[in-house]
C-alpha positions as CSV (number, residue, x, y, z in Angstrom):
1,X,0.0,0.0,0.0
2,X,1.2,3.8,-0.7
3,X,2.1,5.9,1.5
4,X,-1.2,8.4,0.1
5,X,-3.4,5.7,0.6
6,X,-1.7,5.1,4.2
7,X,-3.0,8.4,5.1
8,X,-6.2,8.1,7.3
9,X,-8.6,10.2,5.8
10,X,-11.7,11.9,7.9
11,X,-14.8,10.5,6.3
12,X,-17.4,7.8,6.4
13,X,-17.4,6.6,10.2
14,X,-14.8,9.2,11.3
15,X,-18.0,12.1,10.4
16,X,-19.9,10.6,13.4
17,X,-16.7,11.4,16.2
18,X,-18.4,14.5,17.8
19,X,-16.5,16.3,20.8
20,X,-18.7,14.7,23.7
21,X,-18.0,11.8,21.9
22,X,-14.4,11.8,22.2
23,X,-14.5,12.4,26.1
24,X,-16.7,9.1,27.0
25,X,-14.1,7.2,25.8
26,X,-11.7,6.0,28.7
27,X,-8.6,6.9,26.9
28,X,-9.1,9.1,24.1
29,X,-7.1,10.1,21.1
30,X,-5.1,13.9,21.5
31,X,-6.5,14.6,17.7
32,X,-4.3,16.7,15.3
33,X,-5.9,17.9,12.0
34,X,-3.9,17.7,8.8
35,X,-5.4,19.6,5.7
36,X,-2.8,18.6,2.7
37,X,-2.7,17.5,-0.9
38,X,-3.1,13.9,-1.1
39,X,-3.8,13.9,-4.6
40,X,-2.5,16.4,-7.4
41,X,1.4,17.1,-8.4
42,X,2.0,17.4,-4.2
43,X,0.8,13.9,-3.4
44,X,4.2,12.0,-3.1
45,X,5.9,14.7,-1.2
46,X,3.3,15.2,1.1
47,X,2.7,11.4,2.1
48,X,6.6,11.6,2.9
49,X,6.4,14.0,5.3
50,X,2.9,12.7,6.8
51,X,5.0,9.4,7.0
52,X,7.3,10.9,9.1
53,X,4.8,11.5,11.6
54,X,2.8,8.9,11.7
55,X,6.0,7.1,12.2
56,X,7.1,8.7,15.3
57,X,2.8,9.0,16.5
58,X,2.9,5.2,15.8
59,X,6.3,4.4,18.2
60,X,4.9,6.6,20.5
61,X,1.4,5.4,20.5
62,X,3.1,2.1,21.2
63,X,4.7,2.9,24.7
64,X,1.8,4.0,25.9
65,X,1.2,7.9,24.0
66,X,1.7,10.5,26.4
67,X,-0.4,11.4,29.7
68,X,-2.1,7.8,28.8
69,X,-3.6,8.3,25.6
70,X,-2.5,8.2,22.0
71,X,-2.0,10.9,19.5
72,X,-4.0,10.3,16.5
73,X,-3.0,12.4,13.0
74,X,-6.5,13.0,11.3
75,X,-5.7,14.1,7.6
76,X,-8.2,15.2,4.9
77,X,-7.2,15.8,1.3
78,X,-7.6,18.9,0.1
79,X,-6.3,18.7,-3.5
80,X,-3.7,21.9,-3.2
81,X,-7.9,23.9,-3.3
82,X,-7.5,26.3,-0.7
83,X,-11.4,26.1,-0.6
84,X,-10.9,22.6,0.7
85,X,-8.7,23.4,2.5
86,X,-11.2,25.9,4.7
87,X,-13.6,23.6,4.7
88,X,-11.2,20.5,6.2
89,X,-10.0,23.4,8.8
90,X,-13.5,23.9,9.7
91,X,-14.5,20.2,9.8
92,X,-11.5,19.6,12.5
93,X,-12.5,22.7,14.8
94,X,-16.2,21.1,14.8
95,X,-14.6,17.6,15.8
96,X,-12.6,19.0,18.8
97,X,-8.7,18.8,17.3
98,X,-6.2,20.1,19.8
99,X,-4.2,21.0,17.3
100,X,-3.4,21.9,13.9
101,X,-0.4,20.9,12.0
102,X,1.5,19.3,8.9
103,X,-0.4,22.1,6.3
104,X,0.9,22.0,2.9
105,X,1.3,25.2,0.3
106,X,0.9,28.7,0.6
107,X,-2.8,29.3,-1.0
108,X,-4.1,26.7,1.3
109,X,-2.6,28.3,4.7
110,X,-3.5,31.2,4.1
111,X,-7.3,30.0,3.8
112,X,-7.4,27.9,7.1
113,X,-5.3,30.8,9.1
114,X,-8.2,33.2,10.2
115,X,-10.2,30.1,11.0
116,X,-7.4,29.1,13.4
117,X,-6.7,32.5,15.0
118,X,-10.7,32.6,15.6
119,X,-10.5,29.2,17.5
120,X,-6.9,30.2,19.3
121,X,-5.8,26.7,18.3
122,X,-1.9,25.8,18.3
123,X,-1.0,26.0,14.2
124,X,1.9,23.8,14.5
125,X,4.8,22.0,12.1
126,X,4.0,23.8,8.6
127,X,5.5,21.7,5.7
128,X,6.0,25.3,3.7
129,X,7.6,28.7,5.3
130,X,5.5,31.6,3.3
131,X,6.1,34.8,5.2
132,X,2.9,34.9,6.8
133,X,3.6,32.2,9.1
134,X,6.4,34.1,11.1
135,X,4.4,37.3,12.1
136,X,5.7,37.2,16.2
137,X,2.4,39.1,16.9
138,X,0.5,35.6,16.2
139,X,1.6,33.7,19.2
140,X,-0.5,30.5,17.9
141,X,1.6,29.4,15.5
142,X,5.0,27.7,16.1
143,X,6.8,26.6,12.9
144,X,9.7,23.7,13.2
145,X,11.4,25.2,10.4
146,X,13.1,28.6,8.3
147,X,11.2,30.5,6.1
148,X,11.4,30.7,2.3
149,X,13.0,33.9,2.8
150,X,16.1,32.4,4.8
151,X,16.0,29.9,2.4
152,X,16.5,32.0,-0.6
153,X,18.5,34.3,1.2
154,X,20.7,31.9,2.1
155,X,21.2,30.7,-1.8
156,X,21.7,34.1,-3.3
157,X,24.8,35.1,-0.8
158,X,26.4,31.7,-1.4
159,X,26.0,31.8,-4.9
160,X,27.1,35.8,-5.7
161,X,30.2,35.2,-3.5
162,X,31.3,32.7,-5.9
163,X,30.7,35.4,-8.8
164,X,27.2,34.4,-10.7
165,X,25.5,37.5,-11.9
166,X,23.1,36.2,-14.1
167,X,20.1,34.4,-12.1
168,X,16.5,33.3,-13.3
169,X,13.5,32.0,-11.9
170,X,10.6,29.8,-12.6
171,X,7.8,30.9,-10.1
172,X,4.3,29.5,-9.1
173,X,1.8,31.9,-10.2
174,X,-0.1,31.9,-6.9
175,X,0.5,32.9,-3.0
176,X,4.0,30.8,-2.6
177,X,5.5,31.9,-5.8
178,X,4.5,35.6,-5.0
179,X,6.0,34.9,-1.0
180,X,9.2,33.5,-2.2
181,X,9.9,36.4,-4.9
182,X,9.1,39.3,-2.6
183,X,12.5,37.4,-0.4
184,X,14.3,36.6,-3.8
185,X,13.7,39.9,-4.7
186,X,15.3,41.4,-1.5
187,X,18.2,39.3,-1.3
188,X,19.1,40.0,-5.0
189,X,18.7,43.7,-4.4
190,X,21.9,43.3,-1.1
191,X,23.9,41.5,-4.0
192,X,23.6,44.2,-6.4
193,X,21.8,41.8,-9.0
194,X,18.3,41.7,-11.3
195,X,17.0,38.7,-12.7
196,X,17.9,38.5,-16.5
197,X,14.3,36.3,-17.1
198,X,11.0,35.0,-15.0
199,X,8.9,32.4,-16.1
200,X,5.4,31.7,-14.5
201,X,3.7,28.0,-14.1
202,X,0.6,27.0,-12.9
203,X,1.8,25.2,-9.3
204,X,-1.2,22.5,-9.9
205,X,0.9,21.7,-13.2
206,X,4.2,20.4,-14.3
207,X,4.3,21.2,-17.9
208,X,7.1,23.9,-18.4
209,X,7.7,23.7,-22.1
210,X,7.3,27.2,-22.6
211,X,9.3,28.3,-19.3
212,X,12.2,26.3,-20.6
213,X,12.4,27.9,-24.0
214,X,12.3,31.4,-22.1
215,X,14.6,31.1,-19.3
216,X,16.9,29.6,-22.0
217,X,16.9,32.3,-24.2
218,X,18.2,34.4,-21.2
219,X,21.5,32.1,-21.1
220,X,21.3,32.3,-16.9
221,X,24.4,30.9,-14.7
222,X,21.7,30.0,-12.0
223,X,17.9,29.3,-12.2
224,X,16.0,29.7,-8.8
225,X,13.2,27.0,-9.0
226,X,9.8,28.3,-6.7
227,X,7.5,25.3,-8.0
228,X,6.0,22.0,-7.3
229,X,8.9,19.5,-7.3
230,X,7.3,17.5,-10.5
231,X,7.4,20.6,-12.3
232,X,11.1,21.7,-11.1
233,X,12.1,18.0,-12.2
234,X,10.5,18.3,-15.5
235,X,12.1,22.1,-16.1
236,X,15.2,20.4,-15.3
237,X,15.5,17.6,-17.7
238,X,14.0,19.4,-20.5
239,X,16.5,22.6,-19.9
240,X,19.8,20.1,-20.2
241,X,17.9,18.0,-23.3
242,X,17.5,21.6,-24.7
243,X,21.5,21.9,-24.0
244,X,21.1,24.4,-21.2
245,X,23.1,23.5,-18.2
246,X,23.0,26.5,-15.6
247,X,23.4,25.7,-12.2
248,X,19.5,24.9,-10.9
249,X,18.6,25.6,-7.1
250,X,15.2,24.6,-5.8
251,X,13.5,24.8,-2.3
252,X,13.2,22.7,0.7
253,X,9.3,22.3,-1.1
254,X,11.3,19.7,-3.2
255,X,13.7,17.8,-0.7
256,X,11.7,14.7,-1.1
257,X,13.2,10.8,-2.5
258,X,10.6,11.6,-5.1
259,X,11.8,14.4,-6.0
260,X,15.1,13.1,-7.0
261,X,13.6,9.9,-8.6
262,X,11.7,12.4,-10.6
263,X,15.0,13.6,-12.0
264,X,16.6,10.9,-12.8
265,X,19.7,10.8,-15.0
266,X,19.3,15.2,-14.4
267,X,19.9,14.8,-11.1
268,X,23.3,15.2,-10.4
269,X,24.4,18.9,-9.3
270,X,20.5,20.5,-8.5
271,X,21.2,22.1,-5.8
272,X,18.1,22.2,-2.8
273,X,18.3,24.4,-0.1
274,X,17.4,22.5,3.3
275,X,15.7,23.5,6.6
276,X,16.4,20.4,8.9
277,X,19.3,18.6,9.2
278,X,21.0,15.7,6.8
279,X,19.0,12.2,7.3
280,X,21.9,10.3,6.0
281,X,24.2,11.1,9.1
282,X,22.8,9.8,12.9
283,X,25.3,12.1,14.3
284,X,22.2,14.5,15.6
285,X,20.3,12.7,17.9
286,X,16.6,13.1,16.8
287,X,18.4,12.1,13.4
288,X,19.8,8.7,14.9
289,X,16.4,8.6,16.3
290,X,14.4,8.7,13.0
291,X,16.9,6.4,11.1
292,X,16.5,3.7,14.0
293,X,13.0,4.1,13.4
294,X,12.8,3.5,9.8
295,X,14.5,0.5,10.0
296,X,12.7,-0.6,12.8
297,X,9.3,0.2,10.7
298,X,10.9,-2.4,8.1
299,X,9.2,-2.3,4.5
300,X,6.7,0.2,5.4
301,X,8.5,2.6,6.5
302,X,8.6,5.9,4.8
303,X,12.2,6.6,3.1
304,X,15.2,8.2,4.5
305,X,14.8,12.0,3.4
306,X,14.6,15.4,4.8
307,X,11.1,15.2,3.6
308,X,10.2,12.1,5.9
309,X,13.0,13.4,8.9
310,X,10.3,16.9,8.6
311,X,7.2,15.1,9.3
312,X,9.6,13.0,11.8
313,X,10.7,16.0,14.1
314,X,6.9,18.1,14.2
315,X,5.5,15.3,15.0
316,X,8.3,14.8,18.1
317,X,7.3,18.6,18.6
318,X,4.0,17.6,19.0
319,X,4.8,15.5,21.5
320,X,7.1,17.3,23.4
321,X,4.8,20.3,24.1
322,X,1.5,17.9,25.0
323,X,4.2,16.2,27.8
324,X,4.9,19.5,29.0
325,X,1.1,21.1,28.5
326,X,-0.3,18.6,31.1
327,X,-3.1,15.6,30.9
328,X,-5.7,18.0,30.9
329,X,-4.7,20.7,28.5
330,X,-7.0,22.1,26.5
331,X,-6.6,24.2,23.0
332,X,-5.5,27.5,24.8
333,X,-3.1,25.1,27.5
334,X,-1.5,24.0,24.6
335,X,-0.5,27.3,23.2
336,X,0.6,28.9,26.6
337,X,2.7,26.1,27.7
338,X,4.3,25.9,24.3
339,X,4.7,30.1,24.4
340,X,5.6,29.8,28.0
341,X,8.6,26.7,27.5
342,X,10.0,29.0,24.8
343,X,12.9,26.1,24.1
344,X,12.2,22.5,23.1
345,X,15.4,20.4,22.5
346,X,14.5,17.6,20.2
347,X,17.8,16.1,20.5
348,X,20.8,18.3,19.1
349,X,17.6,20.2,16.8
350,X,16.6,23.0,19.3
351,X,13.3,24.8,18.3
352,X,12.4,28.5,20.2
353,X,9.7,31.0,20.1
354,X,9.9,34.4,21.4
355,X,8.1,37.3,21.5
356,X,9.9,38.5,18.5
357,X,9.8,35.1,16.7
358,X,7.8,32.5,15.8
359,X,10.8,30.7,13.5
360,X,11.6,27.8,15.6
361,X,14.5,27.0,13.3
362,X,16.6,29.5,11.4
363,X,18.4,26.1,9.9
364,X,19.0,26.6,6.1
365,X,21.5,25.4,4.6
366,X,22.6,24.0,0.4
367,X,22.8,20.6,-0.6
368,X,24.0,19.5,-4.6
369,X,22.5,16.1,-5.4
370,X,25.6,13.3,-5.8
371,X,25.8,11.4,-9.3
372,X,24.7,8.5,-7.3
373,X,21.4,10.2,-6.9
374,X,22.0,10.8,-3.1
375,X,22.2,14.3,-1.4
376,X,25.7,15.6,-0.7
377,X,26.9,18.5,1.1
């Protein structure tokens, strides 16, 4: 079975789990609600890093959960439709969730936001890093990892120090595309630099026929890539068939096995900025930790990536700040013991939040993708 169609979805006999229903029980379920693309160009990505989690949930779950009682990851597909998206949100508030966490793509956060601020419900462990999700003045949410920004940021200084001038981008035409260039934009103005071309895609697509013959045409040393990873993986084969061989950097969005199976033969030198730490190394602890349980997990285990090790360390997160919360926290008790810890040490991977940030992680960092197919630093 796949790992999308190991993702529990809310439906059918799930729609009947009212709140009062959830406290008979003797030991009930601490319920996180997931709104993310299990279907669509996102599908393969996401179930890695959902993966991740349900990994740890499941280890935990099987010593006993924490304060007694399990921690259940409810997940509802919402297609990459921000509408969807709202309308999962809403269905997990009705339920009772105690959290919110694992949301994937820009459009669709900023659709379930409001409805979270309304309920003052911890919005926890984003798989993306748009902008809006590091306002300090919105104490609810607590991301486990660097924004976009840092990200590009981070690839722009490396990459001007070393003397590239002319830099391109292929850019989702919607909220994350938009998010990412304002940063790209900003970092490329402290180097001194413009982009010599810009391509648009639709991010629900992966055909970039027409993007490759443009950025092409521009003869770029670097191309910044702020799209679905299918679509980064298709830009990148067809620009070297097309004989155009720039250096191509994409976003954490795309750090997923898939990603580089998508690539193939391409894959060697694409360079993918990263927001937690190597999986290939156990010299981190909560690294050690998540490769132990993969193998543990045998052949269902999701694979070791930075994708998986993501969904691995929120959901540890998770845990960490229900332990501390107490047995009888509530929606608001999670929030203000999580605000109130400020510092959760995962093992060696040390998340804070501050009144003057909600980052959690400021980790970014550039890996180039080996000949072997394997991430190198």
């Amino acid at each position: 079975m796949s790992l999308q169609r190991r993702s529990f979805v809310l439906a059918g006999a799930a729609a009947s789990l009212a709140v009062p229903s959830f406290r008979a029980l003797a030991n009930p379920s601490w319920l996180i609600g997931q709104s993310a693309p299990q279907t669509g160009v996102l599908a393969a990505s996401n179930a890695e890093t959902t993966a991740g989690a349900r990994l740890y949930f499941s280890r935990l779950n099987a010593r006993g959960g924490v304060h007694g009682r399990p921690i259940e990851l409810l997940s509802i597909d919402d297609a990459q439709d921000a509408k969807r998206t709202a309308a999962n949100t809403q269905t997990f508030l009705d339920r009772g969730v105690l959290a919110l966490g694992l949301y994937r793509t820009t459009p669709s956060i900023e659709a379930a936001l409001p409805l979270a601020r309304r309920a003052g419900i911890a919005f926890i462990g984003n798989q993306v890093g748009p902008s809006l999700l590091y306002d300090p003045a919105q104490t609810t949410l607590f991301n486990t990892r660097a924004s976009y920004h840092d990200e590009v940021t981070r690839a722009v200084r490396f990459f001007t120090q070393l003397g590239i001038t002319r830099v391109a981008a292929l850019v989702a035409a919607d909220a994350f595309g938009r998010d990412v260039m304002a940063g790209l934009q900003t970092a490329m103005t402290g180097a001194g630099i413009q982009l010599v071309a810009q391509a648009s895609i639709d991010n629900r697509s992966a055909d970039v026929s027409a993007q490759v013959e443009l950025i092409r045409k521009a003869n770029p040393q670097l191309v910044i890539l702020i799209s679905n990873a299918r679509a980064a993986a298709e830009f990148v084969k067809a620009s070297r068939a097309a004989g155009s061989n720039p250096t191509f950097v994409s976003l954490s969005n795309t750090s997923s096995a898939s990603f580089v199976a998508d690539l193939g033969k391409a894959a060697e030198g694409v360079v993918v900025t990263q927001v937690v730490p190597t999986p290939f190394s156990g010299r981190v602890r909560a690294v050690a930790e998540f490769r132990d349980a993969v193998a543990a997990a045998g052949a269902g285990a999701p694979p070791v990536s930075h994708a998986a090790l993501m969904g691995f360390l929120s959901a540890k997160f998770i845990h960490e700040a229900i332990r501390r919360a107490g047995p009888d926290v509530d929606r608001g008790g999670l929030v203000a013991a999580i605000n109130g810890a400020r510092r959760f040490d995962l093992g060696d991977f040390a998340l804070s939040y501050t009144a003057d940030s909600r980052h959690g992680s400021r980790l970014a960092e550039l890996t180039v993708v080996g000949r072997d197919g394997r991430f190198m630093y």
